[in-house]
C-alpha positions in Angstrom: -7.3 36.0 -43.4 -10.6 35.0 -41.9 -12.4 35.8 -39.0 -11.5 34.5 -35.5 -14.2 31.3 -33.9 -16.3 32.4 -31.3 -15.1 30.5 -27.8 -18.9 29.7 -26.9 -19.5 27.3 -28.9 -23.5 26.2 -29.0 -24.2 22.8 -26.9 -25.4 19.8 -27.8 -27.9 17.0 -26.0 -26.6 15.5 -23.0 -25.7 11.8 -23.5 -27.1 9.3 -21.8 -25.4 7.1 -19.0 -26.8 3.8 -19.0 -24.8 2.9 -15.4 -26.8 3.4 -12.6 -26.0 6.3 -10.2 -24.7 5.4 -6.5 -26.2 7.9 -3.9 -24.4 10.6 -2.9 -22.0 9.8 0.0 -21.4 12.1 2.9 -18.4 13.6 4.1 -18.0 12.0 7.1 -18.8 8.3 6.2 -15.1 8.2 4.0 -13.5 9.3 7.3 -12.9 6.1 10.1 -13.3 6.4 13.7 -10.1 6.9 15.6 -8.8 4.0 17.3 -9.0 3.9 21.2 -6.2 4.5 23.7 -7.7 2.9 26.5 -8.8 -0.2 27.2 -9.8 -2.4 29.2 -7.6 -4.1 32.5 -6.5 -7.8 32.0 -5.9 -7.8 35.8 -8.4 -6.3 37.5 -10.9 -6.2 34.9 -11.9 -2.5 34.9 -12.7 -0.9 31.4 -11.1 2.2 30.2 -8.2 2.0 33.1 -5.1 0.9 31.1 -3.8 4.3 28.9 -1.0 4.1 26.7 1.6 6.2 25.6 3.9 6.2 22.9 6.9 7.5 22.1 8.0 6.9 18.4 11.7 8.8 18.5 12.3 6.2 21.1 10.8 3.3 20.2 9.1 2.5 23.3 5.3 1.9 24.1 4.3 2.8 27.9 0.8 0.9 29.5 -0.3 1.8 32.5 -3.6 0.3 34.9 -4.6 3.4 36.8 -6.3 1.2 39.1 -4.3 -2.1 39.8 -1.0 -0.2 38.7 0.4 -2.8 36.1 2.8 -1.7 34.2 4.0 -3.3 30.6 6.6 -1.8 27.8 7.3 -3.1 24.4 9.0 -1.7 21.6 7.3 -0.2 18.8 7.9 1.5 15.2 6.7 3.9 13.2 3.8 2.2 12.1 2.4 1.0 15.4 -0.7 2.2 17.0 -2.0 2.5 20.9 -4.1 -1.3 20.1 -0.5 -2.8 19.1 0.7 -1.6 22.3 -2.3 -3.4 24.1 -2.5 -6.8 21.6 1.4 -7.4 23.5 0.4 -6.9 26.7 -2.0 -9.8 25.7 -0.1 -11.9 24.3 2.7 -11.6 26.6 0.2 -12.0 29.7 -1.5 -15.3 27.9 2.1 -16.6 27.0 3.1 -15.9 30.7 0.1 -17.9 32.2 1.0 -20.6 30.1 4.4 -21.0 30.8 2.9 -21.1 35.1 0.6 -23.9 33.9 3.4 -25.7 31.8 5.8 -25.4 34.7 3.2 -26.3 37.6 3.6 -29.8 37.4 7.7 -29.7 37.4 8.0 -28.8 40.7 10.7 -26.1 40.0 11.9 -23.1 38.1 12.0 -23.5 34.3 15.0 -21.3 32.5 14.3 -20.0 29.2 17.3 -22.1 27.4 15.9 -25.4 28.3 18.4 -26.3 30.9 18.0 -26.9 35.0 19.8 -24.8 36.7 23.1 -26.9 37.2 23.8 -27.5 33.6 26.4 -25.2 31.7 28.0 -24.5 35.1 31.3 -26.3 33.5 30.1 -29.5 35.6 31.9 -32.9 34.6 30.9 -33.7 31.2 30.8 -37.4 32.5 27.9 -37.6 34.5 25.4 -39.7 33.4 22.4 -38.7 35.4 21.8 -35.9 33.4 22.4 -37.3 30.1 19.5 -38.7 28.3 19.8 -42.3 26.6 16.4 -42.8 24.9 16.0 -45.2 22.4 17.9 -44.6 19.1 20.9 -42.1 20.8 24.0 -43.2 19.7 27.1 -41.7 22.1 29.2 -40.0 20.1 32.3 -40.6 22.4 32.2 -44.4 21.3 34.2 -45.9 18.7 32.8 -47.6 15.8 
């Protein structure tokens, strides 16, 4: 039997990297700023009046002006942040003042499904003042 290695074993030159080396980076550069929770009012314009609040078990994301008192909910998931909340409210303001400049010019109320306000009522299917009869309909009611 012959005698046990020593663990320290003697060491050698360092080798040479031939990449350059990045500077170090700081702790708090890897880390992102939060994202806000207010922001700033659609309605009355004031910045840092609309808060929102979330609750995830439910589903349900709450805005609130503290100054002009507009209110807006949407549903949310798990994923969604405070901004989604807000980017909605936006979207579902611009598509709302669109819709008001669409339907300025009608003269009336426009219904969601496309149809006035008499139509689906069960009226008689016969009338034809509120059929249209473009070019290239064909009735299907006519024989061929």
């Amino acid at each position: 039997m012959g005698k046990r290695k020593s663990s320290s074993k003697p060491q050698g030159p360092k080798k040479v990297h031939l990449q350059p080396q990045h500077p170090p980076r700081s702790p708090r550069s890897d880390i992102s700023d939060p994202l806000p929770t207010t922001f700033t009012c659609l309605f009355c314009n004031h910045e840092k009046a609309v808060a929102v609040k979330m609750d995830k078990k439910a589903g349900v994301g709450q805005l609130d002006c503290k100054v002009c008192g507009q209110k807006f909910q949407c549903g949310i998931n798990y994923l969604s942040a405070p901004v989604d909340v807000y980017s909605e409210w936006v979207d579902a303001a611009d598509a709302v003042a669109k819709d008001d400049a669409g339907g300025a010019g009608r003269g009336g109320l426009s219904r969601p499904g496309g149809r006035s306000s008499g139509a689906g009522r069960g009226g008689d299917d016969e009338d034809d003042d509120r059929r249209y009869t473009g070019d290239g309909i064909v009735d299907d009611e006519d024989d061929y």
